[in-house]
C-alpha positions in Angstrom: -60.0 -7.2 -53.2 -57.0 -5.0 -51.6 -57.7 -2.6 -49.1 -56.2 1.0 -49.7 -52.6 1.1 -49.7 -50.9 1.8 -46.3 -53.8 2.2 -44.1 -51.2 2.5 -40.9 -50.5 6.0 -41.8 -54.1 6.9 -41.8 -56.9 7.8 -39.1 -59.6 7.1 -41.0 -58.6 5.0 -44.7 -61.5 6.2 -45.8 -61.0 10.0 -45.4 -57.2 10.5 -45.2 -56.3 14.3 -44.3 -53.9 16.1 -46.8 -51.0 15.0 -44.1 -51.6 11.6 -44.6 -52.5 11.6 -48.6 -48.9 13.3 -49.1 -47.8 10.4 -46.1 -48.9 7.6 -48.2 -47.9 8.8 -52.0 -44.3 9.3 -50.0 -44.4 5.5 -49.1 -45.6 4.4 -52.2 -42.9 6.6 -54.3 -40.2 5.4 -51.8 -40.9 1.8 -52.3 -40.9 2.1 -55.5 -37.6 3.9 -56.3 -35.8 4.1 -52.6 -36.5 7.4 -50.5 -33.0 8.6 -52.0 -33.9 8.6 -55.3 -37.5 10.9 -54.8 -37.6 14.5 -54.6 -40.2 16.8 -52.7 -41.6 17.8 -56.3 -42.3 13.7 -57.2 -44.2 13.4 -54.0 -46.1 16.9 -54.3 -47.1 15.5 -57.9 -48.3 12.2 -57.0 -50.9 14.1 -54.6 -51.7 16.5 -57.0 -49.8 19.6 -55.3 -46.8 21.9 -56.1 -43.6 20.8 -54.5 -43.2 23.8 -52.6 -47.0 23.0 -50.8 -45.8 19.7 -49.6 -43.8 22.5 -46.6 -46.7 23.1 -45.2 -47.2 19.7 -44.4 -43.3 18.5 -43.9 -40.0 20.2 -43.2 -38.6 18.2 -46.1 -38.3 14.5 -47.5 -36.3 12.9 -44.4 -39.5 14.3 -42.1 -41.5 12.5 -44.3 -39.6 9.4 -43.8 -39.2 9.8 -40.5 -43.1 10.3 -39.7 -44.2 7.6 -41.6 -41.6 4.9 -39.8 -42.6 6.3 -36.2 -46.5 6.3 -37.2 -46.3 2.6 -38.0 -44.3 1.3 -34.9 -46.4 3.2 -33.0 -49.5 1.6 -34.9 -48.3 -2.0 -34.1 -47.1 -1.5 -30.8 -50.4 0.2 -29.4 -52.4 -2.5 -31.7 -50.3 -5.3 -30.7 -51.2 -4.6 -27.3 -55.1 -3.9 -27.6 -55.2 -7.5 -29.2 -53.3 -9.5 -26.8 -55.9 -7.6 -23.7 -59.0 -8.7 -26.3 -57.6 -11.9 -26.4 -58.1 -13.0 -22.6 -56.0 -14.9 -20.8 -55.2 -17.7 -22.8 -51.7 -18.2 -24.7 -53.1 -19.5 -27.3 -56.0 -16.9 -28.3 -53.3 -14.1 -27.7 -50.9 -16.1 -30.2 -54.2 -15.9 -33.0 -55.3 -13.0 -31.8 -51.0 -11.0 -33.0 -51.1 -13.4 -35.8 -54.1 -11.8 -37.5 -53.1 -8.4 -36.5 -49.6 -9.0 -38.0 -51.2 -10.4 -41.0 -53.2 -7.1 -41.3 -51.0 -4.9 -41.1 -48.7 -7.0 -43.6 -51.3 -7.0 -46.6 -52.4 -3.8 -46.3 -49.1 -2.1 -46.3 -46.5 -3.7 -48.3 -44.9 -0.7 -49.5 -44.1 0.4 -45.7 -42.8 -2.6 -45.1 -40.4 -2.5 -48.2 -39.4 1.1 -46.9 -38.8 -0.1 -43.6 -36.4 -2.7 -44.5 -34.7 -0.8 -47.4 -34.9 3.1 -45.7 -34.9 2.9 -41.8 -30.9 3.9 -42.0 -31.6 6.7 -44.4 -33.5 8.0 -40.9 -31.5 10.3 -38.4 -30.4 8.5 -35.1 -32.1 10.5 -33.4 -35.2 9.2 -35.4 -33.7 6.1 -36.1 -33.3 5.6 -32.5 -37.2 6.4 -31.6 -38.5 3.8 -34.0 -36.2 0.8 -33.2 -37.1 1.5 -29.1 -40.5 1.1 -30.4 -40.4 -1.8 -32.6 -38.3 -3.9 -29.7 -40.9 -2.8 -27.3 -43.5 -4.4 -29.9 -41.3 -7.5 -30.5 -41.8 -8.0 -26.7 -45.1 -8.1 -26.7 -44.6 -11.1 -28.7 -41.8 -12.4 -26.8 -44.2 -12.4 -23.7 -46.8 -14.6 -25.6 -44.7 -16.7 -27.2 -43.4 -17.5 -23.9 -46.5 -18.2 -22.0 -47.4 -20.8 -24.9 -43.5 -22.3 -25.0 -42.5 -22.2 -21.0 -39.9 -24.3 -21.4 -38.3 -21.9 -23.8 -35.8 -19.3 -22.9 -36.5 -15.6 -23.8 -34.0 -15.5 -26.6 -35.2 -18.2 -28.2 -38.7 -16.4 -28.1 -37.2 -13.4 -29.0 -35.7 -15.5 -32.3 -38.9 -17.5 -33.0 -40.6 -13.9 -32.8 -38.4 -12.7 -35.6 -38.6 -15.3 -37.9 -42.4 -14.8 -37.6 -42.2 -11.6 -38.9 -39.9 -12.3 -41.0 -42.1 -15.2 -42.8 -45.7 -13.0 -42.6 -43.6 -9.7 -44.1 -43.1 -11.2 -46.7 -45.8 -9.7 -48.6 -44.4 -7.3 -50.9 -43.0 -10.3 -52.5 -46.3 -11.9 -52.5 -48.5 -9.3 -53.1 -51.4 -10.4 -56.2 -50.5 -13.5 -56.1 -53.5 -14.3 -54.4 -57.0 -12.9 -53.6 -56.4 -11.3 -50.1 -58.8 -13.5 -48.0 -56.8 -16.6 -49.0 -52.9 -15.0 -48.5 -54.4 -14.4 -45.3 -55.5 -17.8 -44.1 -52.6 -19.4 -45.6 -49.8 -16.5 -43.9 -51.7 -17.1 -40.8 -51.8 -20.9 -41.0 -47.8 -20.7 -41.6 -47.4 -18.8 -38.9 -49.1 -20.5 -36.5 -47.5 -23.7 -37.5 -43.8 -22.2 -37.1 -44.9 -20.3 -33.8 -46.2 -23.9 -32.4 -43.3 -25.8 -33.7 -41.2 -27.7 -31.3 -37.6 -25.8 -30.3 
């Protein structure tokens, strides 16, 4: 069964605040329909408010955006991390170990990764700017590992084979149903092992 939708943006999944309930309608609406084409009042509704109760919370729709794109590469770049130290020193077990974590994150938020790829330049460069330090930083982190286990390789063609990775276990909003959850996992993980190990 499929966890709750966009855990990334949340604490505690269980027990999202009212921040993070109008956080995750927002990414749900937007990857639906494309942030552009959603209003304050269509996210205010999903969570059961008035439009005008959603300022409280957010200065406006591009704040929303722009919180929900800085929580999650701040979510994979502090849990990307915390694996790799968990995982020891071996290359290997720290390969598994950002695997799994990637495949995580991938199934249980599809509909940020859909905004992502279809909204990040709706973002201000300011904003803009902020998340794409922090997803290269994260990318590093797998560029380190994938070096360690490929020492012959040079750093961009880590930095490549690290792409394509994410590129092949993002792929779940494409995916997503198509299989019960414990089973897209093993086989996402098994593909991405296989392409992270294969030969330059």
């Amino acid at each position: 069964m499929a966890a709750d939708p966009d855990t990334a943006l949340t604490v505690d999944a269980a027990h999202p605040s009212r921040r993070e309930q109008i956080l995750r309608a927002a990414a749900q609406l937007f990857a639906e329909r494309g942030a552009r084409a959603v209003g304050v009042d269509d996210v205010g509704a999903a969570v059961g408010v008035t439009g005008p109760a959603i300022y409280r919370h957010f200065a406006g729709k591009d704040a929303m955006l722009a919180e929900m794109l800085l929580r999650i590469s701040e979510r994979l770049l502090a849990g990307g991390g915390d694996r790799v130290a968990a995982a020891g020193d071996d290359p290997l077990a720290q390969l598994r170990a950002l695997i799994a974590f990637q495949v995580e994150f991938a199934l249980d938020n599809p509909a940020l990764i859909t905004v992502h790829d279809r909204d990040l330049g709706v973002l201000s460069d300011p904003d803009a700017r902020r998340v794409r330090q922090l997803q290269r930083r994260y990318v590093e982190v797998w560029v380190a590992v994938l070096g360690r286990v490929h020492p012959q390789a040079g750093t961009a063609a880590c930095r490549g084979r690290a792409h394509a990775l994410f590129g092949l276990v993002n792929s779940t909003p494409h995916s997503a149903g198509q299989l019960p959850r414990p089973v897209m996992a093993e086989l996402l993980g098994a593909m991405a092992l296989a392409a992270a190990l294969a030969p330059a």
